[in-house]
BAKOL-456665 format. One record per residue (C-alpha): residue number from 1; residue in three letters; x, y, z. Coordinates in Angstrom, 3 decimals, padded with zeros to 6 digits, always signed. Example, Ala and Ser with C-alpha at 12.3 -4.5 7.8 and 13.67 -1.06 7.14 Angstrom:
2
REC/num/residuo/x/y/z
REC/1/ALA/+012.300/-004.500/+007.800
REC/2/SER/+013.670/-001.060/+007.140
//
This chain:
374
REC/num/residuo/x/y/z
REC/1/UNK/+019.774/+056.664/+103.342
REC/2/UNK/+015.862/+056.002/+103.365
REC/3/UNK/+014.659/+056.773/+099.643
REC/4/UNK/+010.824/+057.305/+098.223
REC/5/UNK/+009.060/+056.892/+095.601
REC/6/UNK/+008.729/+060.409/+093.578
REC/7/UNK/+005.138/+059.661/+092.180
REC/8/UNK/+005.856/+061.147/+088.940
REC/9/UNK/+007.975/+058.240/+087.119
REC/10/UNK/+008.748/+055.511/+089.720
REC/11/UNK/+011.977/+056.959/+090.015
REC/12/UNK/+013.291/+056.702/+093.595
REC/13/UNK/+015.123/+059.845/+095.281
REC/14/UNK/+016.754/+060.756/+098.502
REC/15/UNK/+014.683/+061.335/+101.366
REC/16/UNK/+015.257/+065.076/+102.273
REC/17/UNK/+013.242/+067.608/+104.090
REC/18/UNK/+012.753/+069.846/+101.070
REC/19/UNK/+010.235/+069.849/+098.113
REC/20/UNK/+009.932/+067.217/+095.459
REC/21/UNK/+008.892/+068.316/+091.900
REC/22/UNK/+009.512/+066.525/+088.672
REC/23/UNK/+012.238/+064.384/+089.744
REC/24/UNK/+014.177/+067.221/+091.263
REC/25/UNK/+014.917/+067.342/+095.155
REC/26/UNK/+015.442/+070.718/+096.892
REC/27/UNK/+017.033/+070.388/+099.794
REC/28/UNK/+016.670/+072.014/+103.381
REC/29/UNK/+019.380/+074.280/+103.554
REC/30/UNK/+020.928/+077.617/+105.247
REC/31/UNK/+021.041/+079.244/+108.391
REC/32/UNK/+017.526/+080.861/+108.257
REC/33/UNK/+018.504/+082.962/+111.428
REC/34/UNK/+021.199/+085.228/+111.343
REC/35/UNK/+021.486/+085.439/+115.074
REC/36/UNK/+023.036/+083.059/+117.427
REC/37/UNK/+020.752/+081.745/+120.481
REC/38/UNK/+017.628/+083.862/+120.076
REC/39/UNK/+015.520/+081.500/+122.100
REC/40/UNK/+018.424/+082.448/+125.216
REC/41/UNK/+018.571/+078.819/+125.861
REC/42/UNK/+022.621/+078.981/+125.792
REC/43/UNK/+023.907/+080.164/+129.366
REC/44/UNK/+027.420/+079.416/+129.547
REC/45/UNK/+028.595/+081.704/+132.031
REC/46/UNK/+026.319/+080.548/+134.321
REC/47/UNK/+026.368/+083.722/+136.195
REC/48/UNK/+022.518/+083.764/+137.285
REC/49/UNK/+020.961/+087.523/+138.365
REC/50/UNK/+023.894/+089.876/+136.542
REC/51/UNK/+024.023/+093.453/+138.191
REC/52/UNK/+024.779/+096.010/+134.861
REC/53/UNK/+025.917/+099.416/+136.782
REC/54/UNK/+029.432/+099.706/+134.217
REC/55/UNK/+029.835/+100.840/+131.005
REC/56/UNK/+031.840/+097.823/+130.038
REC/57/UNK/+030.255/+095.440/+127.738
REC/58/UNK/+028.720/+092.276/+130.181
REC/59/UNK/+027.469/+089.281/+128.354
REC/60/UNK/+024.524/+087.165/+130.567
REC/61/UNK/+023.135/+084.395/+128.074
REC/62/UNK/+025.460/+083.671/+125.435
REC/63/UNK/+025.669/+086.065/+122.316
REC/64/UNK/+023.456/+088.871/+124.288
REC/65/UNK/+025.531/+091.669/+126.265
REC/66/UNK/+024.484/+094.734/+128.014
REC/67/UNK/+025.494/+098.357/+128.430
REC/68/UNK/+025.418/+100.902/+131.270
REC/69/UNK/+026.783/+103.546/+133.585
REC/70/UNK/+028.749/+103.418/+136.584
REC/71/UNK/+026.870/+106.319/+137.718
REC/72/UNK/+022.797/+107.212/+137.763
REC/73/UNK/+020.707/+103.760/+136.491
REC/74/UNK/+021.578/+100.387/+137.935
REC/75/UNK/+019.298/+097.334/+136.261
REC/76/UNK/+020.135/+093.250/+136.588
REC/77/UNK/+019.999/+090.747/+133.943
REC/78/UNK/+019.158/+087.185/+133.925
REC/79/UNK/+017.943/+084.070/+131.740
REC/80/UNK/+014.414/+083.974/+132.889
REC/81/UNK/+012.336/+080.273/+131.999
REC/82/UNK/+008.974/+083.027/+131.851
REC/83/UNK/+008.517/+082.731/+127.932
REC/84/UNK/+005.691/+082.982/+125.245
REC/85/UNK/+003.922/+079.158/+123.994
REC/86/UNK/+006.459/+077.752/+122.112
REC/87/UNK/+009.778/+078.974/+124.364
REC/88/UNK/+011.396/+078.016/+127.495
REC/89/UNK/+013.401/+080.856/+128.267
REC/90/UNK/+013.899/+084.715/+127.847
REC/91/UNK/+016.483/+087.395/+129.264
REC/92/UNK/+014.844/+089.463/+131.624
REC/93/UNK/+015.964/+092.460/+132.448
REC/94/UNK/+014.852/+094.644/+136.072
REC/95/UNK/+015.551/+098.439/+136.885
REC/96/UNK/+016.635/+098.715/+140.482
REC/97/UNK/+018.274/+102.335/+140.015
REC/98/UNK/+016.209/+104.563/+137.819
REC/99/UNK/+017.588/+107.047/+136.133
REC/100/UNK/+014.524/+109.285/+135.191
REC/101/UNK/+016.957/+112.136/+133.561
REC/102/UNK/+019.442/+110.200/+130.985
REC/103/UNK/+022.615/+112.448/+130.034
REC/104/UNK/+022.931/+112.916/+126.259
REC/105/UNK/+025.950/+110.665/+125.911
REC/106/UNK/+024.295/+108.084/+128.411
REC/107/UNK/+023.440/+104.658/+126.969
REC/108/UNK/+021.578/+101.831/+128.438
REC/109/UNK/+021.222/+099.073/+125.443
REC/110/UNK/+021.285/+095.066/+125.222
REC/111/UNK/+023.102/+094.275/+121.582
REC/112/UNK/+023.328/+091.148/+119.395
REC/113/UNK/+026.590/+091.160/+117.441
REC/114/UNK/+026.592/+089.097/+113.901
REC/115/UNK/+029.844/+087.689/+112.536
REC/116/UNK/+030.454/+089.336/+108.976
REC/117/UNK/+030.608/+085.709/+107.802
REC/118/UNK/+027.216/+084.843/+108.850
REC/119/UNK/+025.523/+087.740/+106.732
REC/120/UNK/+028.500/+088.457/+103.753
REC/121/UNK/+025.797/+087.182/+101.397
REC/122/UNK/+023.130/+090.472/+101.923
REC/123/UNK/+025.886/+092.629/+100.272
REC/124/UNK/+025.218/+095.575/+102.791
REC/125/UNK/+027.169/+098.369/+101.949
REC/126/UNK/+026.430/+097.824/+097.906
REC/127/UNK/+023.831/+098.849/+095.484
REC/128/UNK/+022.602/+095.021/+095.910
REC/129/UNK/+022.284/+095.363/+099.690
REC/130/UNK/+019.183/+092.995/+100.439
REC/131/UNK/+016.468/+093.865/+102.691
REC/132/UNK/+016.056/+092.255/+105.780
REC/133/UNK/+013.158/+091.287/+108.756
REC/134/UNK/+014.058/+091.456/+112.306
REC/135/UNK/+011.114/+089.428/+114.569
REC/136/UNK/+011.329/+088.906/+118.637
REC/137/UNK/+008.923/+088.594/+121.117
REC/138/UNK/+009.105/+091.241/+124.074
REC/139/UNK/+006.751/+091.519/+127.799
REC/140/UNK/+007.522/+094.711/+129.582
REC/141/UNK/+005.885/+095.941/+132.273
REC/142/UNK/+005.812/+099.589/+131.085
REC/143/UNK/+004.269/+100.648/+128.090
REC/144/UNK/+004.666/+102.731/+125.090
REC/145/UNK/+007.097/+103.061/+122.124
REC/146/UNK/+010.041/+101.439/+122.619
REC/147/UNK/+013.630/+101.619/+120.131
REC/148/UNK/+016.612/+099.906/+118.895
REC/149/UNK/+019.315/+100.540/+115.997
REC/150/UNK/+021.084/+098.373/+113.371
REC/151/UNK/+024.652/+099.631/+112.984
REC/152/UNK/+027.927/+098.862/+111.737
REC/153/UNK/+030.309/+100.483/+114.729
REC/154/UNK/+029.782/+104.176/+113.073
REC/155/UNK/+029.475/+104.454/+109.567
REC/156/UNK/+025.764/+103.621/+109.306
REC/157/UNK/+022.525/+103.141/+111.050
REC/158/UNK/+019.251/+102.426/+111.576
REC/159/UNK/+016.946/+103.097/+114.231
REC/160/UNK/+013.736/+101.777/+114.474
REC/161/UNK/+010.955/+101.599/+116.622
REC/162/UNK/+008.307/+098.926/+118.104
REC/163/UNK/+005.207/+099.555/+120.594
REC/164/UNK/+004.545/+098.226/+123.830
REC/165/UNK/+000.881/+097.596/+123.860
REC/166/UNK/+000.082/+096.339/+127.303
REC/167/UNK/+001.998/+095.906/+130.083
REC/168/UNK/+003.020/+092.183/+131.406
REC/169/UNK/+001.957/+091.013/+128.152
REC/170/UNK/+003.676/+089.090/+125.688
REC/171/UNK/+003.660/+090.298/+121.808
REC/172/UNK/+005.463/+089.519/+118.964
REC/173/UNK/+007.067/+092.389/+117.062
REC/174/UNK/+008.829/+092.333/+113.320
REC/175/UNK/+010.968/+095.271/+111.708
REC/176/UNK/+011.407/+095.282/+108.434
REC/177/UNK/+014.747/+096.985/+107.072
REC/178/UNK/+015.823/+097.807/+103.140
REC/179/UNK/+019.563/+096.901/+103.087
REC/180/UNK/+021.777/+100.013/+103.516
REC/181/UNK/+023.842/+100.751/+100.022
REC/182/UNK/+026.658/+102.441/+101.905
REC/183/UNK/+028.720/+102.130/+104.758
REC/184/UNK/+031.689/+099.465/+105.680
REC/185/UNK/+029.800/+095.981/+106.478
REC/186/UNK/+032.081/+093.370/+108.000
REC/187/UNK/+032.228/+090.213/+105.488
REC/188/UNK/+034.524/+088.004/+107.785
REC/189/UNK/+035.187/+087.148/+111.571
REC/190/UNK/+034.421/+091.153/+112.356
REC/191/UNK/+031.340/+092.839/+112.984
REC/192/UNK/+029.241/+092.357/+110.487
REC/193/UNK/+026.023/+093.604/+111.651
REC/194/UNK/+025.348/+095.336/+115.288
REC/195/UNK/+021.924/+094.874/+116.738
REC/196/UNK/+020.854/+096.877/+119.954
REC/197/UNK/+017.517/+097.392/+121.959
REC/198/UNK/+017.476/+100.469/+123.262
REC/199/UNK/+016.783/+100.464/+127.780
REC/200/UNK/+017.422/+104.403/+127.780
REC/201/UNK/+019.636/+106.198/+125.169
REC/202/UNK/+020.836/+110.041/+125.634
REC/203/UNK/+019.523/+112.243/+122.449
REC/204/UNK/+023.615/+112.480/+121.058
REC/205/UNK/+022.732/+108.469/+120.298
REC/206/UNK/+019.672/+108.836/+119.218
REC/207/UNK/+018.044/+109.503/+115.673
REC/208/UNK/+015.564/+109.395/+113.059
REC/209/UNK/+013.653/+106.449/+112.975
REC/210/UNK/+012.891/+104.071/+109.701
REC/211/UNK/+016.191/+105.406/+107.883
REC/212/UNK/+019.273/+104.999/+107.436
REC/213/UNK/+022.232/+107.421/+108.822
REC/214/UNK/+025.747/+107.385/+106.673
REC/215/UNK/+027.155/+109.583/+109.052
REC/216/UNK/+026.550/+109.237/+112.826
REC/217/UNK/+026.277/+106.389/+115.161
REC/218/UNK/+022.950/+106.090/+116.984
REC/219/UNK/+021.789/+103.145/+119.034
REC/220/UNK/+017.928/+104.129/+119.308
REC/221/UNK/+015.197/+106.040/+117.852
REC/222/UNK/+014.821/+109.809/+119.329
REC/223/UNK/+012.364/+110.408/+121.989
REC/224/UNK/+011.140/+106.619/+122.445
REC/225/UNK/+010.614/+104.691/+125.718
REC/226/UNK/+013.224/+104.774/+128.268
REC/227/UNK/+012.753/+101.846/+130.791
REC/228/UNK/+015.770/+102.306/+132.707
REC/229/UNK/+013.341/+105.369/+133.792
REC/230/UNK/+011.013/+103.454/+136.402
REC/231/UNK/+012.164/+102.202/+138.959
REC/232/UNK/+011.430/+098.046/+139.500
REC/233/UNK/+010.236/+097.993/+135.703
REC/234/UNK/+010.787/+094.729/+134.056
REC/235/UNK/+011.512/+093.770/+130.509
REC/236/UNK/+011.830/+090.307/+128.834
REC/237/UNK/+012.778/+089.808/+125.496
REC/238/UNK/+013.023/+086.235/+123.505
REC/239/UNK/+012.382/+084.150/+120.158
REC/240/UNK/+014.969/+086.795/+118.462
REC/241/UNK/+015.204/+086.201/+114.741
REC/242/UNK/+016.915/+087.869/+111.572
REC/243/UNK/+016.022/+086.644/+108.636
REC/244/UNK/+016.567/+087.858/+104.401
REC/245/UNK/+013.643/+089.018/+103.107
REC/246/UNK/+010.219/+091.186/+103.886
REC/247/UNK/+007.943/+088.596/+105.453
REC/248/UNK/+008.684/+087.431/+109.272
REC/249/UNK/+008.883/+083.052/+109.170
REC/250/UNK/+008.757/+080.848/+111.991
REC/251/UNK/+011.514/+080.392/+114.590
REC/252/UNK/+014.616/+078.515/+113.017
REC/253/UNK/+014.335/+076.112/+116.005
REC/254/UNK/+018.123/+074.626/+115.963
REC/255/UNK/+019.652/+071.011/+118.045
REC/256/UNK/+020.249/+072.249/+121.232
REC/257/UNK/+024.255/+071.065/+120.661
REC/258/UNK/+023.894/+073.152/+117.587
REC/259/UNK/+023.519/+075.890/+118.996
REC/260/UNK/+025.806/+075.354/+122.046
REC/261/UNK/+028.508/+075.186/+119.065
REC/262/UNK/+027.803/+078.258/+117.428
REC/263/UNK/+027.985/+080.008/+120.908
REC/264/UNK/+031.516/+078.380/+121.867
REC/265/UNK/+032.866/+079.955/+118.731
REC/266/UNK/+032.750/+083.359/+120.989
REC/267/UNK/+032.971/+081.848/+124.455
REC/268/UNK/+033.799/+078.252/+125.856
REC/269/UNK/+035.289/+076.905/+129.055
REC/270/UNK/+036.643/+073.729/+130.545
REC/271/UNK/+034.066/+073.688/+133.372
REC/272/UNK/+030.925/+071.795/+133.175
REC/273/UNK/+027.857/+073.866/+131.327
REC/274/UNK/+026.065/+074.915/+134.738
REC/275/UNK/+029.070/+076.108/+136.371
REC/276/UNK/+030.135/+080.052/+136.019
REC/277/UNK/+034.190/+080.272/+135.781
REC/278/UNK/+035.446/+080.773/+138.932
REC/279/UNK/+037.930/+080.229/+141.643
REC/280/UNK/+037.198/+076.988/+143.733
REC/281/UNK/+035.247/+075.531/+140.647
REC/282/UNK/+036.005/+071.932/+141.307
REC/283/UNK/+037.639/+069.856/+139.081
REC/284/UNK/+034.992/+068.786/+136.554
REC/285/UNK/+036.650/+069.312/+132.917
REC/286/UNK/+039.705/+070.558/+134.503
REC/287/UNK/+043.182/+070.752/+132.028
REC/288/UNK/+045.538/+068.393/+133.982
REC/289/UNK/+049.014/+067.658/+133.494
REC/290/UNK/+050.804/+063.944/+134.328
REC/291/UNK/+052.137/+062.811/+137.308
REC/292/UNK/+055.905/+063.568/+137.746
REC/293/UNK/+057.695/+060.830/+139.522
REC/294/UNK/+060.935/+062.813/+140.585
REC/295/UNK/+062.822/+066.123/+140.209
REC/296/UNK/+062.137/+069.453/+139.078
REC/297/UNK/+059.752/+070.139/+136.481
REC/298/UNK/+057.229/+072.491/+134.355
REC/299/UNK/+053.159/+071.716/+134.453
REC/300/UNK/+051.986/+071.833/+130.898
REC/301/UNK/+048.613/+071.173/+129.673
REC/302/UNK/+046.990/+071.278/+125.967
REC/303/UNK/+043.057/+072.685/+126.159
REC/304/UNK/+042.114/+072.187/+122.552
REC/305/UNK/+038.795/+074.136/+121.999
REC/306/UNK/+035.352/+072.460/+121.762
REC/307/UNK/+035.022/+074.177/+117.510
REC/308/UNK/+037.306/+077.053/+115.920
REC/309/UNK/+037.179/+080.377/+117.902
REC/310/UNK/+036.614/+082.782/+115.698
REC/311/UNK/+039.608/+084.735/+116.513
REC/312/UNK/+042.806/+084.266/+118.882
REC/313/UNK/+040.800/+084.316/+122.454
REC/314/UNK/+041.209/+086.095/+125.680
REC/315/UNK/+041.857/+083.324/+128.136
REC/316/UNK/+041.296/+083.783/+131.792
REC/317/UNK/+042.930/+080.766/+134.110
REC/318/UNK/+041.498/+079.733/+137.480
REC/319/UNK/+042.369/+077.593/+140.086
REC/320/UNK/+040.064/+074.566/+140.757
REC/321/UNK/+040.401/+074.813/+144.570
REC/322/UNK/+040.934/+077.797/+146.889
REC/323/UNK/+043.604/+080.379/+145.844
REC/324/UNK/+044.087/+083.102/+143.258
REC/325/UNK/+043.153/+083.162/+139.704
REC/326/UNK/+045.517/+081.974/+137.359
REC/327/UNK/+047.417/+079.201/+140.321
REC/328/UNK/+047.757/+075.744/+139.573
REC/329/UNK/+046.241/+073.605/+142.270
REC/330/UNK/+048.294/+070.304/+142.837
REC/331/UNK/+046.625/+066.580/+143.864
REC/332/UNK/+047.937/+067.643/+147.370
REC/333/UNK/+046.175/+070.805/+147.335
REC/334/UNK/+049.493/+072.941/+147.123
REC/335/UNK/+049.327/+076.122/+144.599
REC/336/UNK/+051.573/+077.922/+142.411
REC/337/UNK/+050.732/+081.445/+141.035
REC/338/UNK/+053.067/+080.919/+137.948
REC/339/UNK/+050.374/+079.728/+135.670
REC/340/UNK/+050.463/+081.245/+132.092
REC/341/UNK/+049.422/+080.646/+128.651
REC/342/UNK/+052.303/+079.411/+126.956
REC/343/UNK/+051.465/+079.645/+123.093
REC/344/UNK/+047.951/+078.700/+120.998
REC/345/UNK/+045.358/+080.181/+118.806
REC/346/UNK/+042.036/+079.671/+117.327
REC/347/UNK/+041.886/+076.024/+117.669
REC/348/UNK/+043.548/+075.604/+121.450
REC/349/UNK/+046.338/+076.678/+123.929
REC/350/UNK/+048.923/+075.667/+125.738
REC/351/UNK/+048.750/+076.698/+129.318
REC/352/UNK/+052.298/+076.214/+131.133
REC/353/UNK/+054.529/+077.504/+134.256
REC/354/UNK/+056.617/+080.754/+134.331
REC/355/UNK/+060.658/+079.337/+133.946
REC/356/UNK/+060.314/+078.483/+137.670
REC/357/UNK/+059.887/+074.976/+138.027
REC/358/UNK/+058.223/+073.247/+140.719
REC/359/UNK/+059.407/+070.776/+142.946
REC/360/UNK/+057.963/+067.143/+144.013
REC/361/UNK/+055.207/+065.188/+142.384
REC/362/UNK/+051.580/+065.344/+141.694
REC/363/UNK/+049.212/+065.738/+139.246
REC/364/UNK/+048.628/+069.892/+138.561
REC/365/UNK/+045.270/+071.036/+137.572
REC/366/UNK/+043.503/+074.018/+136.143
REC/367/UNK/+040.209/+075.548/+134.663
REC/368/UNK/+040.146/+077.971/+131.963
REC/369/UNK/+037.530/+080.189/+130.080
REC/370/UNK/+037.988/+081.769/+126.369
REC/371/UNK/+036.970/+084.841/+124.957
REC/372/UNK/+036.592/+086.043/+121.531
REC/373/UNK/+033.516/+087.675/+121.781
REC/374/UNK/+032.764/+090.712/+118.648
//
C-alpha cells in the first residue's frame, strides 16, 4: 500500500481517500446512495422500447419498474443515452395512449424499491427516524407540478411534489423528507423503502403533500401533473440519488461492475449483458451439461449465480435455439421440453430433466434468467 507523509510529525500513514488530521486517517466509506443504478446505466434485460399497457409490475433498466392499465393510457419505456453534462443515460418514458380522464383507483407510476438492508440504519419507523434528501434530474416535455410518494407498502407515506419549469429542459430537483416515526420499515431483504414518480395517479392514491400519512397508501401528491394525459408527451428522468441528511451531495458515481453487482442481486442471467432472455438466444453463457457417450441418461447443469440473490429467485429457462421455453436444445439441434429446476437457492440452481431420460449422446444446453426482484 502507497503511504505519505502526514506533515504533522513525520509519521507515515496509509494512503486513503479520506481526511488526514493529527495523525488520524478517516477513511472513504458507505454507500452514499441508497438507490441502486440511478445513472440507468444497468440494462440487463436488454429489452429496448418497453410498451407499459398492464398493471403488472415491468422492470426496463435494472432496479426501475413501471405501472399501468390494461385499459385507457398506453406509454413505452426505454434507456435513453439523452442525459444532463455529467450522464450518459436516462429512462425515457413516451405517452402513445392518453388517458386525459384517470379513474380514481387508476395508477400510472415508475418506482425504485430499496432493500431494508440498505437503509436499516435511518431507523424509520422510530422516534430516531433520520431525515433524508431525495435529488434526480428530470426533462419533460410538459410542464407544471409534477408528484411522487415514499411508502412502505401501506402503513405510511409521503407524497411530495417537484415543478416542471420548462419544457425539453433538463433541471435538477431535491426533496427533502424528516424520517417518519411510525409505520413498519423493512430492516432486511424486504422492502425497506418504496419510491414512486407519479405519470398519472387516480385521487383514491393520492394525498397531502409534504407529510406523512400513518394510515393510507398514496403514490402521489393530489391534484399534480398527470403526463400520461397528453398524448406523445415525453419524460426522462436520471442521476437518481437518496442520500441521509438535509443537504443534496454530488452523484455517488460507482465502478461500472459495481454496480452491475448490486443489480444482479435482483436480476441476473446466463446470457451475455446486451442480450434480452429469450428463445433462440444463442449459446453465449449457456448452462451445459457433458457429453454422454452411451445409454440413457438425465441432463443436469449447476448455474451458480454471479453474487447472493437476495432471496430464493424466480427462474425462467429458455432454449438457446428454436423451440419452446424451458426445452433443452442438444449439439444436434434436437429438443426436449422436460427441462426443470431441480433444487437451489440464493447462491445457484440446479436445472435438470423431468424422470424421463433421454436417449443418445450430445452435449444439452440451456439459458436461464433469475428473479428476485422487491
Amino acid at each position: 500500500m502507497p503511504i505519505i507523509l502526514d506533515g504533522t510529525a513525520g509519521i507515515t500513514t496509509p494512503m486513503y481517500g479520506g481526511s488526514i488530521a493529527a495523525n488520524a486517517v478517516t477513511p472513504v466509506t458507505g454507500f452514499k446512495n441508497r438507490l441502486i443504478n440511478g445513472a440507468m446505466v444497468i440494462n440487463q434485460r436488454a429489452g429496448g422500447t418497453v410498451t407499459i399497457n398492464s398493471a403488472a409490475w415491468t422492470y426496463v433498466t435494472d432496479r426501475f419498474c413501471f405501472l399501468g392499465q390494461s385499459t385507457d393510457g398506453v406509454f413505452t419505456a426505454q434507456q435513453s443515452s439523452t442525459a444532463p453534462a455529467g450522464f450518459n443515460n436516462s429512462l425515457l418514458v413516451t405517452v402513445t395512449t392518453a388517458d386525459a380522464s384517470i379513474g380514481a383507483s387508476q395508477i400510472y407510476t415508475l418506482r425504485h424499491t430499496i432493500e431494508g438492508y440498505n437503509v436499516a440504519d435511518l431507523n424509520w419507523g422510530t422516534s430516531d427516524a433520520k431525515a433524508v434528501t431525495l435529488s434526480f434530474w428530470v426533462r419533460s416535455s410538459v410542464t407544471g407540478t409534477f408528484s411522487g410518494c415514499f411508502n412502505n407498502e401501506g402503513t405510511a407515506s409521503y407524497p411530495f411534489t417537484y415543478a416542471i419549469s420548462s419544457a425539453n429542459t433538463w433541471e435538477q430537483k431535491t426533496i427533502t423528507v424528516a424520517g417518519p416515526t411510525s409505520g413498519t420499515w423493512g430492516t432486511t431483504n424486504s422492502n425497506g423503502i418504496r419510491l414512486t414518480w407519479s405519470l398519472g395517479v387516480g385521487s383514491t392514491y393520492s394525498g397531502t403533500a409534504s407529510a406523512w400519512n400513518y394510515s393510507t397508501e398514496y403514490f402521489a401528491a393530489s391534484s399534480t401533473t398527470n403526463l400520461i394525459s397528453t398524448n406523445g408527451a415525453t419524460f426522462y428522468i436520471t442521476g437518481v440519488q437518496l442520500e441521509v441528511g438535509s443537504t443534496a451531495t454530488s452523484f455517488d458515481y460507482r465502478p461500472y461492475g459495481t454496480e452491475l453487482a448490486l443489480c444482479q442481486r435482483y436480476f441476473c442471467k446466463t446470457f451475455d449483458y446486451a442480450t434480452a432472455p429469450a428463445n433462440n438466444g444463442g449459446n453465449n453463457g449457456m448452462l451445459m451439461c457433458g457429453t454422454i457417450s452411451s445409454g440413457n441418461y438425465e441432463p443436469n447443469a449447476m448455474w451458480r449465480f454471479p453474487v447472493e440473490m437476495r432471496a430464493d429467485p424466480t427462474v425462467t429457462l429458455y432454449n438457446p435455439g428454436t423451440g419452446t421455453t424451458g426445452q433443452w436444445t442438444s449439439g444436434g439441434g434436437t429438443t426436449s421440453s422436460n427441462a426443470r429446476i431441480g433444487s437451489g437457492g440464493t447462491g445457484g440452481i440446479v436445472i435438470d430433466n423431468t424422470d424421463t431420460t433421454l436417449t443418445g449422446s450430445s452435449n444439452w444446453r440451456i439459458q436461464a434468467a433469475a428473479f428476485a426482484e422487491l
